[in-house]
N, CA and C atoms as an extended XYZ file, in Angstrom:
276
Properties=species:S:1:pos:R:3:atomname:S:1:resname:S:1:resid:I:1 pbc="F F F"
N         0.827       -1.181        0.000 N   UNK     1
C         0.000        0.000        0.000 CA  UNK     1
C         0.878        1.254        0.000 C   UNK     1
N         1.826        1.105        0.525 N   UNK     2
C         2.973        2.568        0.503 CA  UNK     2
C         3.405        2.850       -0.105 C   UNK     2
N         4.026        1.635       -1.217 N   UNK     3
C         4.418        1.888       -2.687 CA  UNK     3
C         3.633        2.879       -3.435 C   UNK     3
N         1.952        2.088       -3.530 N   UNK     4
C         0.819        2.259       -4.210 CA  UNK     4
C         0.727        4.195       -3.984 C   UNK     4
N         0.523        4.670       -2.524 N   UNK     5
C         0.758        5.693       -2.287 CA  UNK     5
C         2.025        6.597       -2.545 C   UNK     5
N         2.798        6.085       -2.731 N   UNK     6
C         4.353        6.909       -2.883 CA  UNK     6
C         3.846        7.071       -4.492 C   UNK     6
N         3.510        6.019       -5.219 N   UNK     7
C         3.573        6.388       -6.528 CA  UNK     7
C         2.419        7.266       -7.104 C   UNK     7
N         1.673        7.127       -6.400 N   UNK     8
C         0.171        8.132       -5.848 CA  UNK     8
C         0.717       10.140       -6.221 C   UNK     8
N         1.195       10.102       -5.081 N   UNK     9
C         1.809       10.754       -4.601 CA  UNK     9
C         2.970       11.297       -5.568 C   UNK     9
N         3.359       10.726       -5.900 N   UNK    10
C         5.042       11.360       -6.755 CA  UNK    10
C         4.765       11.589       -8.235 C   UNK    10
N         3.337       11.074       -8.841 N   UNK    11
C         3.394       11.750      -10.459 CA  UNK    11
C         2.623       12.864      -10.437 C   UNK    11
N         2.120       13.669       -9.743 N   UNK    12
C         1.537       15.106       -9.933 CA  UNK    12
C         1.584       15.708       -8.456 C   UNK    12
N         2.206       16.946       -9.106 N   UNK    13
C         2.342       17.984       -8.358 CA  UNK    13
C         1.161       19.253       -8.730 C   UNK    13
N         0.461       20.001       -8.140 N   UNK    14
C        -0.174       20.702       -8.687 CA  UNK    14
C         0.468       22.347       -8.122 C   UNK    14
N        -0.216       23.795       -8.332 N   UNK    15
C         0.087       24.490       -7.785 CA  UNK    15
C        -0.495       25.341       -7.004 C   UNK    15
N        -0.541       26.348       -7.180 N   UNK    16
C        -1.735       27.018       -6.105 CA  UNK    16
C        -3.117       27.099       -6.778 C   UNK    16
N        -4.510       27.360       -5.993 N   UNK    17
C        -5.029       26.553       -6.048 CA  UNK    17
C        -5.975       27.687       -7.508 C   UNK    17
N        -5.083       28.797       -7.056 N   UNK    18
C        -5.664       29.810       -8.625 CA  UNK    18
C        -5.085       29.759       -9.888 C   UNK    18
N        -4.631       28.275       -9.766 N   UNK    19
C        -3.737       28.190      -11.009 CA  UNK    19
C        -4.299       27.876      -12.356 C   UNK    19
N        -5.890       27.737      -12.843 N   UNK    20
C        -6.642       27.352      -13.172 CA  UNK    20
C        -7.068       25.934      -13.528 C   UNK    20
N        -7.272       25.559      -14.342 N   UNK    21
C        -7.778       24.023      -14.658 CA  UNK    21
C        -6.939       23.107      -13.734 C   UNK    21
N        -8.139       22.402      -13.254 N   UNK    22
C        -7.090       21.315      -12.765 CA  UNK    22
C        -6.623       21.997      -11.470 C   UNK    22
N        -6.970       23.392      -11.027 N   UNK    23
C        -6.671       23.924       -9.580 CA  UNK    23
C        -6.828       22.869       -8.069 C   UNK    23
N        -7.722       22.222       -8.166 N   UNK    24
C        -8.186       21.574       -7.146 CA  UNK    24
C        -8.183       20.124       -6.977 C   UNK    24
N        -6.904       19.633       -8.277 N   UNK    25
C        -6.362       18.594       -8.439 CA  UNK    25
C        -5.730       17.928       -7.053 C   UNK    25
N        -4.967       19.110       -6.137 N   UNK    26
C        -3.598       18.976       -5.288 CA  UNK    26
C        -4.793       18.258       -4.029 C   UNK    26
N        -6.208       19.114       -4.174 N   UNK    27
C        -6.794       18.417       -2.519 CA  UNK    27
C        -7.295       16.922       -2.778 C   UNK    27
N        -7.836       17.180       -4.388 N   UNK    28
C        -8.030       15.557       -4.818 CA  UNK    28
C        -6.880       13.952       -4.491 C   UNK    28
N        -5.764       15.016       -4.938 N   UNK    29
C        -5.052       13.616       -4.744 CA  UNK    29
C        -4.366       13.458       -2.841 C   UNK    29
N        -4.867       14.507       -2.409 N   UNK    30
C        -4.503       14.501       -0.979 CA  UNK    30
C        -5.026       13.547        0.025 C   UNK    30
N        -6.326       13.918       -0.907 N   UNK    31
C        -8.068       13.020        0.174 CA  UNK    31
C        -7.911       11.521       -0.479 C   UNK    31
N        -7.200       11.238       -2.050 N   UNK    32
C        -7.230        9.625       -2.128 CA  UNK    32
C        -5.900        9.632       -1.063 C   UNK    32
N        -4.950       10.124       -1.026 N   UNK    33
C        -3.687        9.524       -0.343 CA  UNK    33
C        -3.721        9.242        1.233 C   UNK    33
N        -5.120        9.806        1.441 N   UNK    34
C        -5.854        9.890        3.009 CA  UNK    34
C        -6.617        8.629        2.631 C   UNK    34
N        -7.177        8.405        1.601 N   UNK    35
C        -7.909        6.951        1.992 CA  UNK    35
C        -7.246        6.113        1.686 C   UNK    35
N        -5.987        5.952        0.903 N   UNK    36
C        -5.066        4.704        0.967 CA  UNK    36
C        -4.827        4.676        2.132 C   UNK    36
N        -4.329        5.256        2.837 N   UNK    37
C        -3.889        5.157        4.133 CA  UNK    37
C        -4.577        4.630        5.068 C   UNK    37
N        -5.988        4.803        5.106 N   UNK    38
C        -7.164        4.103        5.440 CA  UNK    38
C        -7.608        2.759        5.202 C   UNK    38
N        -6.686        2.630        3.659 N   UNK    39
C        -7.794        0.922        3.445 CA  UNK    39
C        -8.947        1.598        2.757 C   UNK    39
N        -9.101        2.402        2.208 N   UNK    40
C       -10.545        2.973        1.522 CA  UNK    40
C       -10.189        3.013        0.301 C   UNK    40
N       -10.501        2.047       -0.536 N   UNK    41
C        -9.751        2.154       -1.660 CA  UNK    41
C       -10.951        2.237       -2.833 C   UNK    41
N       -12.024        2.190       -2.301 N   UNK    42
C       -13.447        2.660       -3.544 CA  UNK    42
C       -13.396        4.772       -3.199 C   UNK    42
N       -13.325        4.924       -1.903 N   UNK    43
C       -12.799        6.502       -2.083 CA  UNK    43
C       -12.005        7.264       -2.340 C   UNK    43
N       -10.612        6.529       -2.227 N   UNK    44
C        -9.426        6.921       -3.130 CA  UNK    44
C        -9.719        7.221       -5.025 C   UNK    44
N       -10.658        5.961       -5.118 N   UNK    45
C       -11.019        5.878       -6.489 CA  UNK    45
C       -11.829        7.037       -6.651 C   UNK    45
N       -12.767        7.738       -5.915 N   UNK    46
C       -13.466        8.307       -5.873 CA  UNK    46
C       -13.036       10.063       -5.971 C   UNK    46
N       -12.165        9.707       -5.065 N   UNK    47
C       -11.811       10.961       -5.145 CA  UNK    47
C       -10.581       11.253       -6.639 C   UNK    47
N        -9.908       10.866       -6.944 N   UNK    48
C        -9.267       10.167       -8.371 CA  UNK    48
C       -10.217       10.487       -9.421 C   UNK    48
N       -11.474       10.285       -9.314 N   UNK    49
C       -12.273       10.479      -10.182 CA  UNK    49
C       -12.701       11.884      -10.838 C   UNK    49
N       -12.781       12.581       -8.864 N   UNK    50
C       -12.505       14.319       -9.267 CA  UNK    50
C       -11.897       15.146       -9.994 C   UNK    50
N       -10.285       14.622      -10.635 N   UNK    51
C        -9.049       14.895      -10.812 CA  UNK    51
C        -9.700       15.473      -12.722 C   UNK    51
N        -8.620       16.311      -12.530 N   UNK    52
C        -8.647       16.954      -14.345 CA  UNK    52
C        -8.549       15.902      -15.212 C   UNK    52
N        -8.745       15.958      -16.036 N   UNK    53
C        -8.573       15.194      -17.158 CA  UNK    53
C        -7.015       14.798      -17.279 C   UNK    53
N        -6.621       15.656      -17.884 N   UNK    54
C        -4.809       15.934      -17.495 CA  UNK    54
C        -4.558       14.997      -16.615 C   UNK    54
N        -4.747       15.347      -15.558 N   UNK    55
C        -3.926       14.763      -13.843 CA  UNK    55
C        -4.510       13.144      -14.174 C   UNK    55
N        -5.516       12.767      -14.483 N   UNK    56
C        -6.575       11.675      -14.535 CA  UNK    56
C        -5.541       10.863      -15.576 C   UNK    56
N        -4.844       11.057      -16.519 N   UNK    57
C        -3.938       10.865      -17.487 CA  UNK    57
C        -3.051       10.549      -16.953 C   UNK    57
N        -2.090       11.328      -16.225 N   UNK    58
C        -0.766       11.237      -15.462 CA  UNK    58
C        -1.293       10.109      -14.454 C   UNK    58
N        -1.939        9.427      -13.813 N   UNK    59
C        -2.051        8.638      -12.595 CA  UNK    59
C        -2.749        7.278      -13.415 C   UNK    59
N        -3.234        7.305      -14.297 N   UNK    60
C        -3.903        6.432      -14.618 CA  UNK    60
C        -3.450        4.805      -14.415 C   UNK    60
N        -2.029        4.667      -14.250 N   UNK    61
C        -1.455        3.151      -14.195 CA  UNK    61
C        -1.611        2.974      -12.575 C   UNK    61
N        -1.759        4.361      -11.613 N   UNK    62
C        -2.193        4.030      -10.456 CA  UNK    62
C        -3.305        3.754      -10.122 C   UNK    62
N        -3.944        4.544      -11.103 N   UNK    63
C        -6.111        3.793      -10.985 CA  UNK    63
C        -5.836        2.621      -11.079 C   UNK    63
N        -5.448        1.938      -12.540 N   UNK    64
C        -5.049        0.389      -12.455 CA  UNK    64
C        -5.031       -0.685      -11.243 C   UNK    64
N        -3.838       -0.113      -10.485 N   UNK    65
C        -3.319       -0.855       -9.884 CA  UNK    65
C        -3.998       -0.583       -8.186 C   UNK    65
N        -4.553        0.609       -8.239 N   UNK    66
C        -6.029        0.348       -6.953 CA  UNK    66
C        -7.191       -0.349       -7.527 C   UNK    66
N        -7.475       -0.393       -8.418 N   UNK    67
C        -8.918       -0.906       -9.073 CA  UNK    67
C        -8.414       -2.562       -9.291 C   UNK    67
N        -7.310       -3.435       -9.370 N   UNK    68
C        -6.772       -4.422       -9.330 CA  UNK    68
C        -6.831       -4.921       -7.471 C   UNK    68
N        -6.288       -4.144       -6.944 N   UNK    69
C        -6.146       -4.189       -5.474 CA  UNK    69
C        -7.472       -4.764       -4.595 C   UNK    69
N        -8.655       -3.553       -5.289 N   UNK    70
C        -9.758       -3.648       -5.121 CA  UNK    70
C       -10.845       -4.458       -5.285 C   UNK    70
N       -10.413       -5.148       -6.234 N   UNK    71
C       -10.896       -6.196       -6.735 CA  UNK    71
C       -10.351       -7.813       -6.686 C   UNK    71
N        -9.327       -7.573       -5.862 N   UNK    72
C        -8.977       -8.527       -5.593 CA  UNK    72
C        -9.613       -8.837       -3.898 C   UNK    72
N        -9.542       -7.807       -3.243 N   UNK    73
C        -9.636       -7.427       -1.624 CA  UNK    73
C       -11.209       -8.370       -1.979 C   UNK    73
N       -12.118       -7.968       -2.832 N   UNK    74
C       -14.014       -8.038       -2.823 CA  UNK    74
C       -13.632       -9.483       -3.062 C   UNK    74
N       -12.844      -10.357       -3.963 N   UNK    75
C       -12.817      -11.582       -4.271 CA  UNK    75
C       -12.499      -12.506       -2.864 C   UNK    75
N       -11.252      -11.939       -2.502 N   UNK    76
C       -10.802      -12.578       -1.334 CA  UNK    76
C       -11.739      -12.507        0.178 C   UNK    76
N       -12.295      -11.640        0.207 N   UNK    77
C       -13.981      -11.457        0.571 CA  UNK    77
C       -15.256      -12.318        0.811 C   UNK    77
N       -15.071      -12.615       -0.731 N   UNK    78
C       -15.952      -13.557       -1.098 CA  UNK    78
C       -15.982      -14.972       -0.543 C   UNK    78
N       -14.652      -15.211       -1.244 N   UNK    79
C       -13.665      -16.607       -0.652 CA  UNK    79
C       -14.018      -17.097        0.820 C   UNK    79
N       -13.142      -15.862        1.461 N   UNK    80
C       -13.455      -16.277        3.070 CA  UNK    80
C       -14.734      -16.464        3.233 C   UNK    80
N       -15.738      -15.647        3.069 N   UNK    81
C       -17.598      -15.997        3.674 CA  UNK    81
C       -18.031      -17.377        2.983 C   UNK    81
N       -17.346      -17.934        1.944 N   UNK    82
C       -17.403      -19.157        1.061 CA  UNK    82
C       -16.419      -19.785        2.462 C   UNK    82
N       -15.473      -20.054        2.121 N   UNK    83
C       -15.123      -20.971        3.044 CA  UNK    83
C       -15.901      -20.786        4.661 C   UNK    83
N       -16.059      -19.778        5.384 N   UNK    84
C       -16.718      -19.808        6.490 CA  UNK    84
C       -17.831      -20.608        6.706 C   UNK    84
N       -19.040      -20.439        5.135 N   UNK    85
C       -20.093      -21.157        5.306 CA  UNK    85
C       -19.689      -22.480        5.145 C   UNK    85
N       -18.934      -22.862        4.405 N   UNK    86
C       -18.445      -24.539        4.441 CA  UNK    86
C       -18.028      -24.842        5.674 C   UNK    86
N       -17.254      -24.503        6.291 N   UNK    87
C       -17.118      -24.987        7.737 CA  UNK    87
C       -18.169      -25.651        8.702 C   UNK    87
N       -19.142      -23.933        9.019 N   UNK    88
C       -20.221      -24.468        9.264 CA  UNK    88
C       -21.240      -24.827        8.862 C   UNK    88
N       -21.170      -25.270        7.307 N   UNK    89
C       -22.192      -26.427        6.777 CA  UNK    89
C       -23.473      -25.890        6.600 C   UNK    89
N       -23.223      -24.573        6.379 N   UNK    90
C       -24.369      -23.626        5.732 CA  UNK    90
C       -23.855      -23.407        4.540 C   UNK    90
N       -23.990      -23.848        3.511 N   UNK    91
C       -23.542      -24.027        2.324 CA  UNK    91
C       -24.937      -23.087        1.394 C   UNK    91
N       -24.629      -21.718        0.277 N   UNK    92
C       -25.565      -21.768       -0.232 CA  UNK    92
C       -26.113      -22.640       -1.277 C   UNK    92
């Protein structure tokens, strides 16, 4: 996850916040780097989603690789409540 965030983190820089397009890029990628940190990785996406077009461009192999993450986390999810019900023989 720190990687995921470092690399988050290290392809856009934005500037102040009257800098026009794309001004309000810098709090976007602040609030996903607050929910990686969390384990919130559908609001990271979420907030990612806010991002300029531009910036949305520059990060995009990091959407990837949360939306991979994410989808692996819901599978492995799955798995466990699958194996849980086999245990106790509540099988759907």
């Amino acid at each position: 996850m720190d990687r995921l965030l470092s690399s988050a983190e290290s392809l856009v820089r934005v500037g102040a916040t009257d800098a026009g397009p794309g001004a309000g890029d810098q709090s976007s990628l602040d609030g996903a780097a607050a929910a990686l940190r969390a384990g919130d990785m559908a609001q990271a996406l979420s907030r990612i989603d806010a991002l300029s077009p531009e910036t949305k461009a520059k990060v995009a192999s990091v959407v990837s690789e949360i939306t991979a993450r994410r989808d692996a986390a819901a599978t492995l999810a799955t798995l466990n409540q699958q194996a849980l019900a086999a245990i106790s023989g509540k099988l759907p």
